[in-house]
BAVEX-484850 format. One record per residue: residue number from 0; x, y, z of N, C-alpha, C, CB in turn; residue in one letter. Coordinates in nm, 2 decimals, padded with zeros to 4 digits. Glycine has a CB too. Example, Ala and Ser with C-alpha at 12.3 -4.5 7.8 and 13.67 -1.06 7.14 Angstrom:
     k       nu       nv       nw      cau      cav      caw       cu       cv       cw      cbu      cbv      cbw   r
     0    01.32   -00.57    00.78    01.23   -00.45    00.78    01.32   -00.33    00.78    01.13   -00.45    00.90   A
     1    01.28   -00.22    00.71    01.37   -00.11    00.71    01.29    00.00    00.79    01.41   -00.06    00.57   S
***
This chain:
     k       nu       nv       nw      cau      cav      caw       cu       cv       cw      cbu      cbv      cbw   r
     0    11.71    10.39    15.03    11.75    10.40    14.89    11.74    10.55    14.84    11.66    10.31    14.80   X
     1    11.65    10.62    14.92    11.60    10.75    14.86    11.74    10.85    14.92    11.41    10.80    14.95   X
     2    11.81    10.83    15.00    11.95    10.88    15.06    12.06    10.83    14.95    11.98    10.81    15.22   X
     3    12.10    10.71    14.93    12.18    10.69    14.77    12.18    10.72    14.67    12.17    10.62    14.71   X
     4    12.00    10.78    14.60    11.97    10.87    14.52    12.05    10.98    14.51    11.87    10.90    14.53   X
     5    12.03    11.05    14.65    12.07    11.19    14.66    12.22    11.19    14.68    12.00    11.26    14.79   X
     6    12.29    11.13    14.74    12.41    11.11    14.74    12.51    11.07    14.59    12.41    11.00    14.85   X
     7    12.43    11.01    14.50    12.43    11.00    14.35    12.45    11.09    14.33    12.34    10.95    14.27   X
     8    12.35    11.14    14.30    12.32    11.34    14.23    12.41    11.40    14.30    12.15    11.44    14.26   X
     9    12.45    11.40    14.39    12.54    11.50    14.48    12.70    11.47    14.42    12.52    11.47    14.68   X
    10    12.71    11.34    14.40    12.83    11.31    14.35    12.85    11.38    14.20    12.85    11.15    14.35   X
    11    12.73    11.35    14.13    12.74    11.33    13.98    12.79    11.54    13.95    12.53    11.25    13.89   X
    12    12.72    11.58    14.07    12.68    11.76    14.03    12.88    11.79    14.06    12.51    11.89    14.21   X
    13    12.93    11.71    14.15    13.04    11.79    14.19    13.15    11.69    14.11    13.07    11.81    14.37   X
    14    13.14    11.64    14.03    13.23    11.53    13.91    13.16    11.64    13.81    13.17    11.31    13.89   X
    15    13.10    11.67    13.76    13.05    11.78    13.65    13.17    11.90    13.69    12.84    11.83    13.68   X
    16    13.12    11.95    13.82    13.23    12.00    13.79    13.36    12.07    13.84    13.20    12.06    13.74   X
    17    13.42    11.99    13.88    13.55    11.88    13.90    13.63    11.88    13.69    13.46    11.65    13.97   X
    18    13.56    11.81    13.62    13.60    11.78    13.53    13.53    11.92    13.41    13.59    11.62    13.52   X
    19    13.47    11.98    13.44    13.47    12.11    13.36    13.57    12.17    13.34    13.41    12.21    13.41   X
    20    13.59    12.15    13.49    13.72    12.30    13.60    13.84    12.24    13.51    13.76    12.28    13.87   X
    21    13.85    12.10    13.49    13.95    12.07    13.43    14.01    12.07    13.32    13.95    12.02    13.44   X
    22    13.88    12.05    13.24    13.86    12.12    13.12    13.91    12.23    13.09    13.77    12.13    13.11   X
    23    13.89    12.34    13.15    13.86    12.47    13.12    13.96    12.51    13.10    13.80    12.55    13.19   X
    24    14.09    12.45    13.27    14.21    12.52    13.26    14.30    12.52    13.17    14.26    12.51    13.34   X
    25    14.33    12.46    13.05    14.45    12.50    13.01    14.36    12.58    12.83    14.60    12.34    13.00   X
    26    14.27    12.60    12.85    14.22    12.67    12.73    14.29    12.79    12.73    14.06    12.69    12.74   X
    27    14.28    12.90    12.60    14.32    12.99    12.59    14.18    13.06    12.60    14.42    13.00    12.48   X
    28    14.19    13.24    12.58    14.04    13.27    12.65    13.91    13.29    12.54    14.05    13.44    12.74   X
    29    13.97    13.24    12.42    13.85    13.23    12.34    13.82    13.11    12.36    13.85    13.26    12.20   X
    30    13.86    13.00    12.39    13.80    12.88    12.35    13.72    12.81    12.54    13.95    12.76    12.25   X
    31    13.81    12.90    12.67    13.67    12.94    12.79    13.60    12.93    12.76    13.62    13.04    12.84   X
    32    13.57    13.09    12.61    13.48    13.19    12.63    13.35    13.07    12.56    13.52    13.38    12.52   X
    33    13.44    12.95    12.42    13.32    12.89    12.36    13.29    12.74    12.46    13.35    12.86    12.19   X
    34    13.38    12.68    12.53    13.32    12.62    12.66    13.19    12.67    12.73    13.41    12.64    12.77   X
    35    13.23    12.79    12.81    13.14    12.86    12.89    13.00    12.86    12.80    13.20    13.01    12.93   X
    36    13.02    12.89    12.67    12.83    12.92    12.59    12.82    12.79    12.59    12.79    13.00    12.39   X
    37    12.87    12.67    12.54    12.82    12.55    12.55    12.76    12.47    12.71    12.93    12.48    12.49   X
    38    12.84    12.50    12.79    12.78    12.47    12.93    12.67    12.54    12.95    12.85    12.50    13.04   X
    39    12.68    12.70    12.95    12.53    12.73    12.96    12.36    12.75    12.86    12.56    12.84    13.01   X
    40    12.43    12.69    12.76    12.36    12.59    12.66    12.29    12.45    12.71    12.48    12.53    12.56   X
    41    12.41    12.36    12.79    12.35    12.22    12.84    12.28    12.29    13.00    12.50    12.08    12.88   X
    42    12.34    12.43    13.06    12.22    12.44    13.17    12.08    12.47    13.13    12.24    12.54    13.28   X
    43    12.06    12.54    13.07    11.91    12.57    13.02    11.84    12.44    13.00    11.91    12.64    12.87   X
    44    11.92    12.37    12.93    11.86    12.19    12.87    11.83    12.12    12.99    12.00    12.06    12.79   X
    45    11.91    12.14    13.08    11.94    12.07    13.21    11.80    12.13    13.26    12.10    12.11    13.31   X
    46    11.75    12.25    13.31    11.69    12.29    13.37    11.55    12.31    13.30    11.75    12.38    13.41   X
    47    11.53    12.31    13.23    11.44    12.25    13.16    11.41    12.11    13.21    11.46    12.27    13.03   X
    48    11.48    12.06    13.16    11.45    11.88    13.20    11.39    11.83    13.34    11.60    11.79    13.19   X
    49    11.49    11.90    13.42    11.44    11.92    13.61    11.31    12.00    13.59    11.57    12.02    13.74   X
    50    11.27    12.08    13.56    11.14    12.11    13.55    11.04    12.01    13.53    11.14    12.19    13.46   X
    51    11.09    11.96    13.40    10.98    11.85    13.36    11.00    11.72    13.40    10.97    11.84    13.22   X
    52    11.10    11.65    13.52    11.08    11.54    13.57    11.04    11.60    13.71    11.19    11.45    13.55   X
    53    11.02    11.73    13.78    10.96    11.78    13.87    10.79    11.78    13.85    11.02    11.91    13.88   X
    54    10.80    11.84    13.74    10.63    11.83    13.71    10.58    11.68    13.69    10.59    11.93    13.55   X
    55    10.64    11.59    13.65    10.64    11.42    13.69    10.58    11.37    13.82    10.78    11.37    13.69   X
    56    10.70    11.40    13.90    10.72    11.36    14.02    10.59    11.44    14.13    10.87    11.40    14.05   X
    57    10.56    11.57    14.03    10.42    11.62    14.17    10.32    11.57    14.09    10.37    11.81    14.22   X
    58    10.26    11.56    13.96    10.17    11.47    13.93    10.14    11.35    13.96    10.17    11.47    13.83   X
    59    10.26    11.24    13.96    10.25    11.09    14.06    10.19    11.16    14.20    10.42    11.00    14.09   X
    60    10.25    11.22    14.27    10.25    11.26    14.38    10.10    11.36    14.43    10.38    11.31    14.39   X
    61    10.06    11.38    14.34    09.95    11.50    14.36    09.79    11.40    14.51    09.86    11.55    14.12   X
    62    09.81    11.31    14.47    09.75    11.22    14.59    09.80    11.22    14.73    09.77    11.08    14.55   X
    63    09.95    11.24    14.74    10.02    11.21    14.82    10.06    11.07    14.87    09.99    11.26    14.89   X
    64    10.05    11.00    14.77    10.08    10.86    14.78    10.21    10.83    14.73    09.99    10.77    14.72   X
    65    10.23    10.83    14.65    10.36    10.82    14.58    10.48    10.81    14.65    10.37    10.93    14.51   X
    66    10.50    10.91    14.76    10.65    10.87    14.84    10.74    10.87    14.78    10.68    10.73    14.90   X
    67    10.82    10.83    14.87    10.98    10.85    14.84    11.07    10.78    14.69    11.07    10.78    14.98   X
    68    10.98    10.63    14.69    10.99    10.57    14.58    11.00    10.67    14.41    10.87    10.47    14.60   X
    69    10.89    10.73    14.40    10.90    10.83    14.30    11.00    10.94    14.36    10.75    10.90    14.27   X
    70    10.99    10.98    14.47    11.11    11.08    14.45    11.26    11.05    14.43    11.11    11.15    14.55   X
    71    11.28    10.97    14.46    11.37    10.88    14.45    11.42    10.82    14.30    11.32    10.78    14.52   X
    72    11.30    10.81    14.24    11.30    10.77    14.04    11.36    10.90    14.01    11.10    10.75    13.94   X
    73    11.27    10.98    14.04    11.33    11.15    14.02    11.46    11.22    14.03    11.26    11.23    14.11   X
    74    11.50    11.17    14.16    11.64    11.21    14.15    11.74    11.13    14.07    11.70    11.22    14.29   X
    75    11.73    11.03    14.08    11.79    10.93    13.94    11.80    10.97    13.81    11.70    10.80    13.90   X
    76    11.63    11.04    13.78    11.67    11.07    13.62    11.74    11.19    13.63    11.53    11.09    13.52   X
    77    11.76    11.29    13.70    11.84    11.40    13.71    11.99    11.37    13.73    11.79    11.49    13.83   X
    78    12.02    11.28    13.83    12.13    11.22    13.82    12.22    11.18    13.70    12.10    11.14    13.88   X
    79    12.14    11.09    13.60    12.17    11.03    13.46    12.14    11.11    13.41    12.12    10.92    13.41   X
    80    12.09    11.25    13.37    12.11    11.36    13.30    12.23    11.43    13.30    12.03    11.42    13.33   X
    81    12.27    11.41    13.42    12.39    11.54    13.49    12.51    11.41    13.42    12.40    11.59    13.75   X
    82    12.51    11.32    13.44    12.64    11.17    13.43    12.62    11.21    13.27    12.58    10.94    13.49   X
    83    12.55    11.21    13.19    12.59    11.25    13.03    12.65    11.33    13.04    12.50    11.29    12.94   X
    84    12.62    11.45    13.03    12.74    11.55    13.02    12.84    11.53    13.11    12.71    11.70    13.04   X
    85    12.90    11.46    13.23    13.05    11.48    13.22    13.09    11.35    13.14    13.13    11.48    13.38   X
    86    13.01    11.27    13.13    13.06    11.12    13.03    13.11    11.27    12.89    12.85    10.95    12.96   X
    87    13.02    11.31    12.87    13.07    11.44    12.73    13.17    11.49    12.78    12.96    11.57    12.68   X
    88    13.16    11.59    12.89    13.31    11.67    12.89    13.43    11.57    12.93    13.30    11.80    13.01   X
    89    13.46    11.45    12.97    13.54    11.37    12.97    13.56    11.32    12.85    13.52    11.28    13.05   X
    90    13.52    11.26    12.75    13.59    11.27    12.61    13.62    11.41    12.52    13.52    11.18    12.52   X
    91    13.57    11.50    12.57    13.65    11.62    12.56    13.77    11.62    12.61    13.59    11.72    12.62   X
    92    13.77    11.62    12.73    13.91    11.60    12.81    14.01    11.51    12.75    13.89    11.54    12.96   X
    93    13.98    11.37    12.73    14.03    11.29    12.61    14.09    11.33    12.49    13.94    11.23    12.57   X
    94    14.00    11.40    12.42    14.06    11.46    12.30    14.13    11.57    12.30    13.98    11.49    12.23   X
    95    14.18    11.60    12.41    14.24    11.77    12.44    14.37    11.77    12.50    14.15    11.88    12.55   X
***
């Protein structure tokens, strides 16, 4: 299961952006320029968040019991973090 996880997240990171890229292209270069601040708006958020379901995942784990099961919870919630925003930039896409 802990391979599904990762294979999830691996899908969800290159559908993010897959549909950015798609996004982006027929913009003129101011409205890139206000794409581009809004994405790197949601990375900060994003990275932040992986921070704090990292600091999760080594606190369960600080025993070394925990396993793959928690790491595994972990890549999930990063997963369903990343699946919001393109669920967002897809009704962007929608409306554009």
């Amino acid at each position: 299961m802990l391979g599904c996880s990762q294979l999830y997240y691996s899908q969800m990171d290159s559908l993010l952006n897959v549909v950015y890229n798609k996004l982006r292209r027929p913009l003129d270069p101011s409205g890139k320029a206000a794409l581009k601040n809004e994405q790197l708006k949601w990375l900060g958020k994003r990275d932040a968040y992986f921070k704090k379901v990292d600091k999760e995942y080594a606190a369960e784990n600080s025993n070394g019991f925990a396993g793959n099961d928690s790491r595994m919870i972990a890549i999930d919630d990063k997963a369903q973090f990343v699946r919001k925003r393109v669920e967002e930039l897809i009704k962007k896409l929608g409306n554009s």
